[in-house]
N, C-alpha and C positions, 0 to 999 in steps of 0.2 A: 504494500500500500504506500501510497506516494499522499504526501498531504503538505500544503501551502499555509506557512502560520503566516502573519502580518505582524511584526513585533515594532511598529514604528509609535504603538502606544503606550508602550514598554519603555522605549525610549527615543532619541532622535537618531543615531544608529548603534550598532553592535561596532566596536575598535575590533582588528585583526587577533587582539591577545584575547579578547572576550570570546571571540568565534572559535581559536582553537583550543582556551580551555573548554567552553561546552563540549565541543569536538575529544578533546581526551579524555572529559569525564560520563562518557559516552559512547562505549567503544563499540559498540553492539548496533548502534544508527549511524546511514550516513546523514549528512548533512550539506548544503547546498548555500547559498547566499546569493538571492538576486543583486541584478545593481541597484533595483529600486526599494532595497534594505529586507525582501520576504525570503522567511529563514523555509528553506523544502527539508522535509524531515521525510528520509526513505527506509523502509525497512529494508532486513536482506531478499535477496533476490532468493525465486526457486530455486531447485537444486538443477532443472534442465536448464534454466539460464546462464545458471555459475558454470555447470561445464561446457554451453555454449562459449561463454565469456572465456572460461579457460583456455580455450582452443583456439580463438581469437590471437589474443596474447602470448600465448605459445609459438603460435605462428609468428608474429610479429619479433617477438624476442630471438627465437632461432635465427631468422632472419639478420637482426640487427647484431647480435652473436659473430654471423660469417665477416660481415661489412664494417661494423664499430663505426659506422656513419654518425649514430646516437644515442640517444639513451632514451630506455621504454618504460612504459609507466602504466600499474593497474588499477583499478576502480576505486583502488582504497587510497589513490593520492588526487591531495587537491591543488589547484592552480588560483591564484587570485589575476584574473582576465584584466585587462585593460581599463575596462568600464566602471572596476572595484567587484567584481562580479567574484563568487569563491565556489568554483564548480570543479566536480570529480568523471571525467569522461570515463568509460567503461574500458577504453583502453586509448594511450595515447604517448605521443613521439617527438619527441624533439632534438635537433639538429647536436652535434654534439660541439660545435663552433658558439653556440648561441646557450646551451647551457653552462658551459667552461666561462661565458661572461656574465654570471651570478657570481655572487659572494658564496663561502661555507654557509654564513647565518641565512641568507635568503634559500639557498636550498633548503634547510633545515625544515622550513615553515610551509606556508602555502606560498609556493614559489611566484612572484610578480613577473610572469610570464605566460604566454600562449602557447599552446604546443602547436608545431607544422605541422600536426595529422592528430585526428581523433577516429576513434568508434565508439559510436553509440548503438548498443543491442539492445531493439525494442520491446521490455519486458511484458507479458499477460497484466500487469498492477497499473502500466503506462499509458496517459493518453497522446495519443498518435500527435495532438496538438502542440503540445506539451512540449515534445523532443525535437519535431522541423521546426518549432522558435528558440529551441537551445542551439540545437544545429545552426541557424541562421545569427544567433550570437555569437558563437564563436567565427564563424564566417567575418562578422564586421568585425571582431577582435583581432584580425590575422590570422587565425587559420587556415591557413593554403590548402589543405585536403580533409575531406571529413565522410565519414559512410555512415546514414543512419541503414541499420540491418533488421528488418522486419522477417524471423524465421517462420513464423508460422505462413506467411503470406510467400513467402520464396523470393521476396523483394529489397532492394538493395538503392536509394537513393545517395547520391555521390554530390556533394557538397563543394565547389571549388570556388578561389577568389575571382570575381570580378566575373564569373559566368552565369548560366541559370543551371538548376540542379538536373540532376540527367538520373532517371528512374530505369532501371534495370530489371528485369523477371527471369527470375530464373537461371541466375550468371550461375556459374560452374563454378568462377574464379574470378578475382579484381589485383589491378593490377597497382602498386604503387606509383606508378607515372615516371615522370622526370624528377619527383623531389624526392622518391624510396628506390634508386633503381633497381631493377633484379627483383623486385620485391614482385611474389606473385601468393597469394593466399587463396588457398582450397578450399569451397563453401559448402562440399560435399556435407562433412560431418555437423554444418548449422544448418543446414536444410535438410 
């Protein structure tokens, strides 16, 4: 279950230290933080999603493994976006030139960065709405590449800067383009 609290009554916002102690003393939800301050409280994913999610990420880290192009990151890490926005993509990539130019301390935390590639795996608890306006946020945030993955539908929307989104049925396989090269991921075991 996905649920949208408003906490702008609570206060005028939540500070980064307030959002990740909630976040640590809370280790069992994730958490989400719009830019316009509404805190998303998600429970855990099913278990067919986690091992969707896992095989995702599998792929994508083997991948990055051969290449050391960059560095991969899973559902359970968060990024603070451009906008103040502190969202946890289901799996995601960043160049390994553009993380080397963070601090130790800002790694540490919710890194004040976009990642070049996301996947979002569209969960049974999610609305379809919900995820192409996250998809489309990170999109204006810099996100160069992004897959929202609909497995029960066999469908695959592909997120890039500066285009309109390109809807796929039933791909086999997606490729990383020009910004993952080599990068080819099997959709066989998500579909």
């Amino acid at each position: 279950m996905i649920e949208t609290i408003n906490i702008k009554a609570l206060a005028n916002s939540i500070t980064d230290e307030q959002f990740e102690q909630l976040c640590a003393q809370n280790r069992d939800t994730k958490f989400e933080l719009t830019s316009q301050g509404e805190l998303i409280v998600m429970s855990p994913t099913g278990s067919e999603s986690g091992r969707q999610n896992g095989d995702l990420f599998g792929q994508i880290w083997y991948w990055n493994r051969q290449t050391k192009l960059g560095i991969v990151f899973d559902s359970s890490t968060g990024f603070t976006f451009p906008n103040d926005a502190k969202r946890s993509p289901d799996v995601s990539w960043i160049k390994k030139s553009r993380w080397d130019e963070l601090t130790t301390k800002q790694k540490r935390k919710f890194a004040p960065i976009a990642p070049d590639f996301v996947i979002e795996l569209l969960s049974p608890n999610e609305r379809l709405s919900d995820v192409q306006s996250k998809m489309t946020e990170y999109q204006a945030c810099g996100v160069k590449l992004g897959w929202l993955i609909y497995p029960d539908e066999k469908r695959v929307e592909i997120y890039r800067v500066g285009r309109e989104t390109e809807v796929l049925l039933e791909p086999k396989n997606l490729s990383g383009e020009d910004l993952m090269p080599k990068l080819t991921v099997d959709l066989q075991e998500i579909f």
